[in-house]
N, CA, C and O atoms as CSV, one atom per row, in Angstrom:
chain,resi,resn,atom,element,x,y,z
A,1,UNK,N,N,-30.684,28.579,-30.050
A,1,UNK,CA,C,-30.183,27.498,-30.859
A,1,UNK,C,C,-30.958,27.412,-32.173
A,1,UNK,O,O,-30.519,26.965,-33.232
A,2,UNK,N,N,-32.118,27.883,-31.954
A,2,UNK,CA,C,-33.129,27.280,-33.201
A,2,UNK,C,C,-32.531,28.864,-33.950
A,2,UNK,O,O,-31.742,28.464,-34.805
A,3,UNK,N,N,-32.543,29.934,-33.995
A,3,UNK,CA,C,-31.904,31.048,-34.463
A,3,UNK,C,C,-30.407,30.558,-35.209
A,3,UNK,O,O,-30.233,30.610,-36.427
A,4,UNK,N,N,-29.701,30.229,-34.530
A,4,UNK,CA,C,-28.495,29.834,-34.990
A,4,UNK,C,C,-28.213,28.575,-36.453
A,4,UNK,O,O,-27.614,28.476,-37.524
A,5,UNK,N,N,-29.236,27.727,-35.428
A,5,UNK,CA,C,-29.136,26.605,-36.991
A,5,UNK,C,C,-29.795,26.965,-38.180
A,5,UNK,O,O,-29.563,26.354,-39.223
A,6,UNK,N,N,-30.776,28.111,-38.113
A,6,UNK,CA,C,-31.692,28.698,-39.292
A,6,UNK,C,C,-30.722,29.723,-39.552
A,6,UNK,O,O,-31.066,30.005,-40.700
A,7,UNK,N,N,-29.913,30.355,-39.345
A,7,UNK,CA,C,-29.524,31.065,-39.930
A,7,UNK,C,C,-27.708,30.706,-40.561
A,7,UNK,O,O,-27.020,31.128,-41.491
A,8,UNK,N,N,-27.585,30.046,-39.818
A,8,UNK,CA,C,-25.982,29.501,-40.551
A,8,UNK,C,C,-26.158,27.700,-41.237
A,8,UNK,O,O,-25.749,27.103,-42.232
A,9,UNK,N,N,-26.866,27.420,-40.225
A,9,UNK,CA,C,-26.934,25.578,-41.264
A,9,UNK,C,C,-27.984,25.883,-42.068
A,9,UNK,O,O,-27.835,25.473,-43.220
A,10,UNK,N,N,-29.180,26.570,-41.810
A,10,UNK,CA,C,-30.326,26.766,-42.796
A,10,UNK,C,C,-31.185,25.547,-42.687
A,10,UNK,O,O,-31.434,24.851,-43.671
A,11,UNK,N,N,-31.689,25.263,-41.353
A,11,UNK,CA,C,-32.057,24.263,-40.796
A,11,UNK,C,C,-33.454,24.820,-39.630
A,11,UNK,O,O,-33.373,25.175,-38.454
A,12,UNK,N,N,-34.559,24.715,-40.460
A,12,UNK,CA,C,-35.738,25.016,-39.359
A,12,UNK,C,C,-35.858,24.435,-38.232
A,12,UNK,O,O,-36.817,24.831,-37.570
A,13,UNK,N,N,-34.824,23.125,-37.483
A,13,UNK,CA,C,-35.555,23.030,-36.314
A,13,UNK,C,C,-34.257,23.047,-35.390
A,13,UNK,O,O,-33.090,23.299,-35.688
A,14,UNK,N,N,-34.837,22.698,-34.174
A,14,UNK,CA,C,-34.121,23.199,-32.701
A,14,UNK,C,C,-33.280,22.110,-32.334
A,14,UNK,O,O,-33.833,21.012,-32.265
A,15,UNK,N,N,-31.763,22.193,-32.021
A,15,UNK,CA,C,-31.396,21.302,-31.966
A,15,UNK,C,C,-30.119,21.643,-30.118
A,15,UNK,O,O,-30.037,22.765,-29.618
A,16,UNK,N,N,-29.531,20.669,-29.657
A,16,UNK,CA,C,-29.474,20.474,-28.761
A,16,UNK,C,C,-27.774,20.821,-28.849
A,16,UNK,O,O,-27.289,21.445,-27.904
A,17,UNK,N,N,-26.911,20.420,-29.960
A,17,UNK,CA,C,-25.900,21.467,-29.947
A,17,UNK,C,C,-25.219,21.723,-31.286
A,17,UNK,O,O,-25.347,20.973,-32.253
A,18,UNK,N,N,-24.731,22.462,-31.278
A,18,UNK,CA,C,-24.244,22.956,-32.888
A,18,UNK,C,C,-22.097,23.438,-32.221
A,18,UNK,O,O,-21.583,23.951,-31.227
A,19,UNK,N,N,-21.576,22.801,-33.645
A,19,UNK,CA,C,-20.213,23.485,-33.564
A,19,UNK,C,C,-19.638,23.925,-34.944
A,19,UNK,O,O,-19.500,23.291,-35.990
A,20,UNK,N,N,-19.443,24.786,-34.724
A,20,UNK,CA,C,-18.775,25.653,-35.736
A,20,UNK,C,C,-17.122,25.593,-35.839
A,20,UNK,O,O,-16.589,25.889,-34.770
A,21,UNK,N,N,-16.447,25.353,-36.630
A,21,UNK,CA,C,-15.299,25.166,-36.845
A,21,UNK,C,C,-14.835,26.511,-37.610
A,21,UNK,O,O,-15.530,27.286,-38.267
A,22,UNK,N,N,-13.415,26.557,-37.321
A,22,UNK,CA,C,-12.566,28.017,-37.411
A,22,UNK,C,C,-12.781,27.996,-38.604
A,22,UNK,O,O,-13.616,28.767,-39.077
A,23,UNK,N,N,-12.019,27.027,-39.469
A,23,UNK,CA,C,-11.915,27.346,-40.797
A,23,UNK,C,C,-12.267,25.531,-41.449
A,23,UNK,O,O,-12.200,24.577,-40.675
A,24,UNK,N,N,-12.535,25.403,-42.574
A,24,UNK,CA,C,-12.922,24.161,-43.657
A,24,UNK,C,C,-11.400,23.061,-43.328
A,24,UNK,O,O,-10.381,22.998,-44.016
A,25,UNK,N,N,-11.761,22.210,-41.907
A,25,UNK,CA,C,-11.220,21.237,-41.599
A,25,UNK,C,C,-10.891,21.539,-40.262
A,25,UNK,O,O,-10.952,20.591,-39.479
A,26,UNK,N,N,-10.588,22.533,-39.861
A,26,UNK,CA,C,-10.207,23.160,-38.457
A,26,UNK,C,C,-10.511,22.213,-37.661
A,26,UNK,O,O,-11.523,21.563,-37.924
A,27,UNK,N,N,-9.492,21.783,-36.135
A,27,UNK,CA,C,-9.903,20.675,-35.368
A,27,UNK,C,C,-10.696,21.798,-34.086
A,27,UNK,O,O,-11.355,21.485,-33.094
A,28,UNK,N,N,-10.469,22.580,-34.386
A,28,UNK,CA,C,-10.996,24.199,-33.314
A,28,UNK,C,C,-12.039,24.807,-33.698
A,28,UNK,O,O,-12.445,24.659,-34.851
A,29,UNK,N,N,-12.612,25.531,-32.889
A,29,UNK,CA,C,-13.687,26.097,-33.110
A,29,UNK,C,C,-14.868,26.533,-31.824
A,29,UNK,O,O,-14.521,26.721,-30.658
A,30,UNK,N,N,-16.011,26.621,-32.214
A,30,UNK,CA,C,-17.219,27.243,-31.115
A,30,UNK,C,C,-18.382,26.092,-30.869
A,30,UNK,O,O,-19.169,25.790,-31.767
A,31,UNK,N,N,-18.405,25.542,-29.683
A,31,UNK,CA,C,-19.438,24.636,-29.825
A,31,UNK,C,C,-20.516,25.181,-28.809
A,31,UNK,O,O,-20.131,25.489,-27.681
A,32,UNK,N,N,-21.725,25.304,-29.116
A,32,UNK,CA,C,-22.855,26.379,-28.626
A,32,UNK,C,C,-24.181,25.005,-28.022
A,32,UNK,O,O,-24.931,24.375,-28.768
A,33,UNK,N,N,-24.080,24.875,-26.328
A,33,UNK,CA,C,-24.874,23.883,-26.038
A,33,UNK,C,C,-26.575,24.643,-25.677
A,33,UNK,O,O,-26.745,25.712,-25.092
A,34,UNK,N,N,-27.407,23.946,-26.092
A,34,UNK,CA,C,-28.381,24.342,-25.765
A,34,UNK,C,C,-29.141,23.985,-24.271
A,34,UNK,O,O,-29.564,22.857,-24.021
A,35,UNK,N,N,-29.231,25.021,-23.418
A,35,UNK,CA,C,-29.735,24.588,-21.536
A,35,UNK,C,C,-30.737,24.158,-21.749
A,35,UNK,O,O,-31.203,23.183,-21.161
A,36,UNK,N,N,-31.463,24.993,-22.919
A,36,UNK,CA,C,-33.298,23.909,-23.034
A,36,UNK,C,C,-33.214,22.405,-22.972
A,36,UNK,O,O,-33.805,21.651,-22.199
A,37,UNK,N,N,-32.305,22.095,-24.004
A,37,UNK,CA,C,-32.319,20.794,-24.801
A,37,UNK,C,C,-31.716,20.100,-23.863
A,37,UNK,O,O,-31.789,18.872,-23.819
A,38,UNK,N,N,-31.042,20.832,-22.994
A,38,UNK,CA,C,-29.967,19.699,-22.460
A,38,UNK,C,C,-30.572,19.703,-21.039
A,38,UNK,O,O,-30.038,18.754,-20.465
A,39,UNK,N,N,-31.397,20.291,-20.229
A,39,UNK,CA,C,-32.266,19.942,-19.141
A,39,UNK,C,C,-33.659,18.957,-19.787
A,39,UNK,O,O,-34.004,17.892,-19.274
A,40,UNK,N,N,-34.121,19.389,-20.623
A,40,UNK,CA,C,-35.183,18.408,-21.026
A,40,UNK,C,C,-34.639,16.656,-21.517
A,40,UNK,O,O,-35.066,15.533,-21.248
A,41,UNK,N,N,-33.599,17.142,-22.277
A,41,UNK,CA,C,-32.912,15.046,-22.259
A,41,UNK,C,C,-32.109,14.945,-20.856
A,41,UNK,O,O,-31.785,13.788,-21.123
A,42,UNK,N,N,-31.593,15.127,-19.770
A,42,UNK,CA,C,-31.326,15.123,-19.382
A,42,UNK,C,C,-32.366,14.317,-18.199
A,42,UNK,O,O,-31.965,13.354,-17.547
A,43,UNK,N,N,-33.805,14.920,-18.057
A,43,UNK,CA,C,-34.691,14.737,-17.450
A,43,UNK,C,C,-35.127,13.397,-18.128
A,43,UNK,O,O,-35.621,12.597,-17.334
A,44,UNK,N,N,-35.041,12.932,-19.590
A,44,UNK,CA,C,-36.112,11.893,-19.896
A,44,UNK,C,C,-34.207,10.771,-19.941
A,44,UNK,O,O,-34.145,9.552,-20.099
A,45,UNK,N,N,-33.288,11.483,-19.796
A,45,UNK,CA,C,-32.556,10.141,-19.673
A,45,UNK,C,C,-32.300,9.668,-18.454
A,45,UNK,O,O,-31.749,8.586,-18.248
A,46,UNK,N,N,-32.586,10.249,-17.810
A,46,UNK,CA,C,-32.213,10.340,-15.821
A,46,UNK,C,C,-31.364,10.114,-15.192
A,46,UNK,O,O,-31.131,9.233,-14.365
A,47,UNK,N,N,-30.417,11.589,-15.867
A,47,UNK,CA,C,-29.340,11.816,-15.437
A,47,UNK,C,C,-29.403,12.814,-14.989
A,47,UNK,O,O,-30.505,13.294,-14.723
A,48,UNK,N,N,-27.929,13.667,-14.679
A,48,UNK,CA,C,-27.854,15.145,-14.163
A,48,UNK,C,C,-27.751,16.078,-15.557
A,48,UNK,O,O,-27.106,15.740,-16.550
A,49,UNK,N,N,-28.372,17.085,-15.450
A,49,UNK,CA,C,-27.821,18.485,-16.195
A,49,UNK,C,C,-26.395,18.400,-16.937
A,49,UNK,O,O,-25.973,18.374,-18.093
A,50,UNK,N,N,-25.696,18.361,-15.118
A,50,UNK,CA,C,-24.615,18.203,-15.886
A,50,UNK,C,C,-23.446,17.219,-16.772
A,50,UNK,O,O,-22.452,17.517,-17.434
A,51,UNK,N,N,-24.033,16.055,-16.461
A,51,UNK,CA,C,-23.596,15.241,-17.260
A,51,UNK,C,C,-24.324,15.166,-19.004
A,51,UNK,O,O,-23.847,14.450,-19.884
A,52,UNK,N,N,-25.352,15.932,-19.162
A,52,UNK,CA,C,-25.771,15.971,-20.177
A,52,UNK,C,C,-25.049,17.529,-20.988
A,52,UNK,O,O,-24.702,17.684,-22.159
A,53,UNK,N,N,-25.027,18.195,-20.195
A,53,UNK,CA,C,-24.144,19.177,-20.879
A,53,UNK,C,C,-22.871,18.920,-21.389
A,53,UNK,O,O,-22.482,19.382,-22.462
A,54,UNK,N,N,-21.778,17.733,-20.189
A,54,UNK,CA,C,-20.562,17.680,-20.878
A,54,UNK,C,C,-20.656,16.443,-21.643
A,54,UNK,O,O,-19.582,16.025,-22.076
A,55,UNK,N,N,-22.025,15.555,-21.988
A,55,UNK,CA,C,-22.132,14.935,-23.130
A,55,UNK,C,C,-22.370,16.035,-24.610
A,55,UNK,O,O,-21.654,15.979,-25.610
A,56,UNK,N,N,-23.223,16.729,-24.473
A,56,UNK,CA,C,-23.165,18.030,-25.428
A,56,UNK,C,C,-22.136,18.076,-26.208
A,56,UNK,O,O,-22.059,17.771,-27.398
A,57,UNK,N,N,-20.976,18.652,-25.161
A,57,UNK,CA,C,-20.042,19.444,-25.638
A,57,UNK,C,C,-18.878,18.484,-25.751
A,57,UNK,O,O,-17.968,18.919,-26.457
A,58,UNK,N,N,-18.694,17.363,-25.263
A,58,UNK,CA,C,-18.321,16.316,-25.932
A,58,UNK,C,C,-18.441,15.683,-27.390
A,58,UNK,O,O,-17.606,15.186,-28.145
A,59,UNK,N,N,-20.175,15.958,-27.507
A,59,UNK,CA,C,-20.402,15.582,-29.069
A,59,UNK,C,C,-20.289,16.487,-30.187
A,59,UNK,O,O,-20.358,16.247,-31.392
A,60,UNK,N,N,-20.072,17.747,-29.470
A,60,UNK,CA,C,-19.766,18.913,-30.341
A,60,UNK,C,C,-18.054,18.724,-30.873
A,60,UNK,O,O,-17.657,18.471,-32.010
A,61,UNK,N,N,-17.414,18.899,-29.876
A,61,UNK,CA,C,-15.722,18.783,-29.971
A,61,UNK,C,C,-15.235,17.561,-30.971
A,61,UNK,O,O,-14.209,17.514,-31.649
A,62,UNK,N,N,-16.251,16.628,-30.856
A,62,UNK,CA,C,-16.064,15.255,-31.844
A,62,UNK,C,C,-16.203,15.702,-33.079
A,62,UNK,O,O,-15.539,15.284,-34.027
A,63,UNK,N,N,-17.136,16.642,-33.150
A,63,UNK,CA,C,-17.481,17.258,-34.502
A,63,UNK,C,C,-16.791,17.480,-34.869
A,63,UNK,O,O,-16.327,16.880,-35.838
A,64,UNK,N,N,-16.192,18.649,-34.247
A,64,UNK,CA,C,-14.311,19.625,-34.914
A,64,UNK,C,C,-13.325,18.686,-34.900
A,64,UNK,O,O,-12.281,18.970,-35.488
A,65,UNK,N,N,-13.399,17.878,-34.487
A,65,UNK,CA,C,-12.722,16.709,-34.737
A,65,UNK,C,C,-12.331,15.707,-36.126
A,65,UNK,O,O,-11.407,14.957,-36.443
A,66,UNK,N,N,-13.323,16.073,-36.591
A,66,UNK,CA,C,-13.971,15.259,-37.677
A,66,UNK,C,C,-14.697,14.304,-37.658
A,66,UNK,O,O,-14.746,13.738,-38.751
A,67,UNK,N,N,-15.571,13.662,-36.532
A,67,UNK,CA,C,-16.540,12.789,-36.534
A,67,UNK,C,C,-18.001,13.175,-37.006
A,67,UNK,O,O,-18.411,14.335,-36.965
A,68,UNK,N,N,-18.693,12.185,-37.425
A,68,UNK,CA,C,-19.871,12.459,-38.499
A,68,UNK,C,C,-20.679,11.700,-37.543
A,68,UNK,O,O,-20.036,10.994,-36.766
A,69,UNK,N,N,-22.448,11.696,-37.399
A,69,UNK,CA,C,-22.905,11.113,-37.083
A,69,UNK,C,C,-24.405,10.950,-37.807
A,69,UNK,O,O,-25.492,10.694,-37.290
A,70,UNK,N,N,-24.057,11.187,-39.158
A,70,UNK,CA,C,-24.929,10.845,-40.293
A,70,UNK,C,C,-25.564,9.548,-40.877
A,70,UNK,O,O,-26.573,9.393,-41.564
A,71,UNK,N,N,-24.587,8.606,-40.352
A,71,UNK,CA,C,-24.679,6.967,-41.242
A,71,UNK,C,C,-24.430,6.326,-39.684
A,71,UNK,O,O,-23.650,6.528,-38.753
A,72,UNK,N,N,-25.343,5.613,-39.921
A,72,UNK,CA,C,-25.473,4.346,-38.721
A,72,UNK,C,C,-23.895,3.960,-38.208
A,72,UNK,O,O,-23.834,4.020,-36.980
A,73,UNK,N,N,-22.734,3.618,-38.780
A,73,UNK,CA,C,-22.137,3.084,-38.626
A,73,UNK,C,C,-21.293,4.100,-38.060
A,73,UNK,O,O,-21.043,3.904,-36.871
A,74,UNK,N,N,-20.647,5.402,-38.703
A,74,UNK,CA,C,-19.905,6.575,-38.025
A,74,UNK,C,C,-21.241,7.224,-36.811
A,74,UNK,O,O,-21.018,8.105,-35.982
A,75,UNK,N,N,-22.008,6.822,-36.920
A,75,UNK,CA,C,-22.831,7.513,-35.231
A,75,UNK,C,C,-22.148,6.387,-34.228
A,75,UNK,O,O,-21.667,6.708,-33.141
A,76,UNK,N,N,-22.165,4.858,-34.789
A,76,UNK,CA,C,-21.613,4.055,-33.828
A,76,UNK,C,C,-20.650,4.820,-32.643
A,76,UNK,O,O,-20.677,5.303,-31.511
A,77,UNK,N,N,-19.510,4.453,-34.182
A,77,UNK,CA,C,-17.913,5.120,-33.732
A,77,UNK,C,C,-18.018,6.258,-32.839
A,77,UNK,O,O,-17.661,6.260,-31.661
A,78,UNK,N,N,-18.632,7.417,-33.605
A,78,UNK,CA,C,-19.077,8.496,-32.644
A,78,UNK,C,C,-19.254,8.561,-31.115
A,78,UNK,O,O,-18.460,9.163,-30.392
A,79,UNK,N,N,-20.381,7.881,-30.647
A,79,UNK,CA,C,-21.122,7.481,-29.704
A,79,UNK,C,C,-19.888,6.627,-28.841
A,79,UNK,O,O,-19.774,7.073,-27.699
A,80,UNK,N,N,-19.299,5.918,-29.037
A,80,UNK,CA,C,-18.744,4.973,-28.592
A,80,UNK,C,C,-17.498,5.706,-27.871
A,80,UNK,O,O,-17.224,5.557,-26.680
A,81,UNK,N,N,-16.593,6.743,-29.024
A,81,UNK,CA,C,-15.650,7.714,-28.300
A,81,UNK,C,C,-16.115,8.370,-27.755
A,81,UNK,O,O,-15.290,8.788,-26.942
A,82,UNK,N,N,-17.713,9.178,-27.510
A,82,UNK,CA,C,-18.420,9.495,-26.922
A,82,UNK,C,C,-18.275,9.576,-25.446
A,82,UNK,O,O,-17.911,10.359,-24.570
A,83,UNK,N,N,-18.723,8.426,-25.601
A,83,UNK,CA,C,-18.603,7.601,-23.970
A,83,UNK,C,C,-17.122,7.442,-23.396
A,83,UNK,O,O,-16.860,7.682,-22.217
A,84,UNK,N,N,-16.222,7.038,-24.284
A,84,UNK,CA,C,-14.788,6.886,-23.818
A,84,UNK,C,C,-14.474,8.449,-22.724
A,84,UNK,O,O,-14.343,8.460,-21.500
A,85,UNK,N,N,-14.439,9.284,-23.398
A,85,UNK,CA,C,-14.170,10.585,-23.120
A,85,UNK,C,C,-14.984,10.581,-21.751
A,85,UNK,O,O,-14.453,10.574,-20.640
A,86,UNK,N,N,-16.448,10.585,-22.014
A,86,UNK,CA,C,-16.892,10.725,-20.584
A,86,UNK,C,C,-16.717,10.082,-19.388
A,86,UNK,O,O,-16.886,10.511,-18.246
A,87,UNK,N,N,-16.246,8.665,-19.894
A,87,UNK,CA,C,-16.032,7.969,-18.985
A,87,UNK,C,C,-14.777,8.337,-18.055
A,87,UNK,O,O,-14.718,8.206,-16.833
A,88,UNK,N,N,-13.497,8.973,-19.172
A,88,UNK,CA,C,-12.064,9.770,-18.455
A,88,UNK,C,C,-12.245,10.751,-17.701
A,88,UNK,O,O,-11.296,11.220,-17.072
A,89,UNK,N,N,-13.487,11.261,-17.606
A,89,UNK,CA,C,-13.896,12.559,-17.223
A,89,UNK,C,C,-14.342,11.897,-16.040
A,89,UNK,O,O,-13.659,12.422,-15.161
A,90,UNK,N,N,-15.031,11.116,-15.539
A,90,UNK,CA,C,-15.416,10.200,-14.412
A,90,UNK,C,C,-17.258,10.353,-14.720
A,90,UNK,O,O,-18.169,10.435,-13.895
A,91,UNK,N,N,-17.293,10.349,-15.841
A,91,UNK,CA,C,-19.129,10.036,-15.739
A,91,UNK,C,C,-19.159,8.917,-16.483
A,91,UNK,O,O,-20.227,8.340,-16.688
């Protein structure tokens, strides 16, 4: 992960998931979860693995989506469909 964001976002540190979109707006694309990142929060939120993975890739897909989670107020929104989704999923 830390390879990936240094070399396409141009971003020195390690992050927990990254998505790449097909093309400049694309709702599609590659979302790449990190097992480090996502067993270590996983452990300090005290949950399962796997509910932290399909939070991951949940927050990735939001991405290609077009959700931002830059400004307090769109992380809200973010976070909030976030949870919606997981919650349909039964977590």
């Amino acid at each position: 992960m830390l390879e990936l964001n240094k070399k396409f976002l141009k971003h020195s540190h390690d992050t927990d998931v990254i998505a790449f979109a097909y093309g400049e707006g694309a709702a599609f694309g590659d979302v790449f979860v990190s097992a480090y990142q996502t067993r270590r929060q996983a452990r300090a939120l005290g949950h399962t693995a796997l509910k932290e993975a399909l939070t991951l890739a949940v927050h990735g897909c939001l991405h290609l989506a077009g959700h931002d989670d830059r400004a307090p107020k769109e992380k809200a929104v973010m976070f909030r469909r976030q949870d919606e989704v997981l919650i349909s999923l039964g977590f």
